[in-house]
N, C-alpha and C positions, 0 to 999 in steps of 0.2 A: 510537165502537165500541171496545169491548175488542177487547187483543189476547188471541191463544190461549194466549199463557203465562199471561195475569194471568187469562185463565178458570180455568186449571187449578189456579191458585196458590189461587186462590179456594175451588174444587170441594175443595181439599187441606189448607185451612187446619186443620177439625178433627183429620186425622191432627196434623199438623203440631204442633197444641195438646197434642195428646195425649202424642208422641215428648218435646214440648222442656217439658212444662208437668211432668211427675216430677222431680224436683230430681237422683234418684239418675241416676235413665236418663240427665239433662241432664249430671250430670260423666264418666258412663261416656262415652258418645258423644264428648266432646269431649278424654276421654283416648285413645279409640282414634285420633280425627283425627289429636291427636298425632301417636300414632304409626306412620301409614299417611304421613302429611306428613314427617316423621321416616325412614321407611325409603325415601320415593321419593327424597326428597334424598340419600341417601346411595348410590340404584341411579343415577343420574344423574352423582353425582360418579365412580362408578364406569365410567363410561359416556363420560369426559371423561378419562381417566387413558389408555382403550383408542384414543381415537379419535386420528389424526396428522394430523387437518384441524385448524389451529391457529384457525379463526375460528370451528367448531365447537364445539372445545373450550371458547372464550369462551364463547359461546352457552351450551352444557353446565353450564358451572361459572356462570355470572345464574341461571340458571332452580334448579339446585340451592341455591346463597343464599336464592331465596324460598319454595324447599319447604323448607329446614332453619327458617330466620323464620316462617312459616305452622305449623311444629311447633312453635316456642316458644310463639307467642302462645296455642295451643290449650293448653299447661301451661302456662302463666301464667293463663290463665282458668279453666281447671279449679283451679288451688291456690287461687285468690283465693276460687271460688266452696266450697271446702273449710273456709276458714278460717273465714268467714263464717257455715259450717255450727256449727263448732266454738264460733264464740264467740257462736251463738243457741240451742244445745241445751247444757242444766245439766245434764241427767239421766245416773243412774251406769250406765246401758245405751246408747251411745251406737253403730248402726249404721252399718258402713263401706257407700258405695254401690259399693265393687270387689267385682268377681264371685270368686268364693275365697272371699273375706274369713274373719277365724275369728273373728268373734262369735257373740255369741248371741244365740240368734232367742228376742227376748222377747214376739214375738205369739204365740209357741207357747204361750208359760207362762200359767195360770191358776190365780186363786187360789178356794181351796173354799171360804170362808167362809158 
């Protein structure tokens, strides 16, 4: 018998296809990981700096090592998965998947011929 997570994991696979199968949405997502991994590690060391329990502290400052390492590896995959983007698309309109971004939106553009 299934468990109830692998039911649900199951039931959730096609979000799941859908979220992680966008190449753009897949480097977004794993830039914000980043930097959600990235800012807890840094409220943690902050949190480690305040506390005078010294075995706490240790505690404090392992767990923030593996949110600041858990924020690397999420920029280290999102660049890889960047560069990869870069040296598969030739063409002279090349879309950024960051939200901002200042390109140009060439599905807007049509030609009248």
């Amino acid at each position: 018998m299934a468990s109830p997570g692998a039911l649900i994991d199951r039931a959730l696979r096609p979000v799941h296809q859908w979220v992680w199968g966008d190449f753009d949405r897949r480097v977004r997502k794993l830039i914000a990981f980043g930097e959600v991994e990235g800012d807890g590690g840094r409220d943690i060391l902050r949190a480690a700096e305040l506390t005078p329990d010294p075995l706490l502290r240790r505690l404090y400052l392992a767990h923030a090592i593996d949110e600041l390492h858990h924020a690397d590896l999420f920029r280290q995959r999102s660049a890889a998965l960047l560069r990869t983007r870069s040296t598969r698309s030739s063409g002279l309109f090349n879309a950024t998947p960051l939200p901002g971004g200042h390109g140009l939106d060439v599905s807007a553009m049509r030609c009248s011929t």
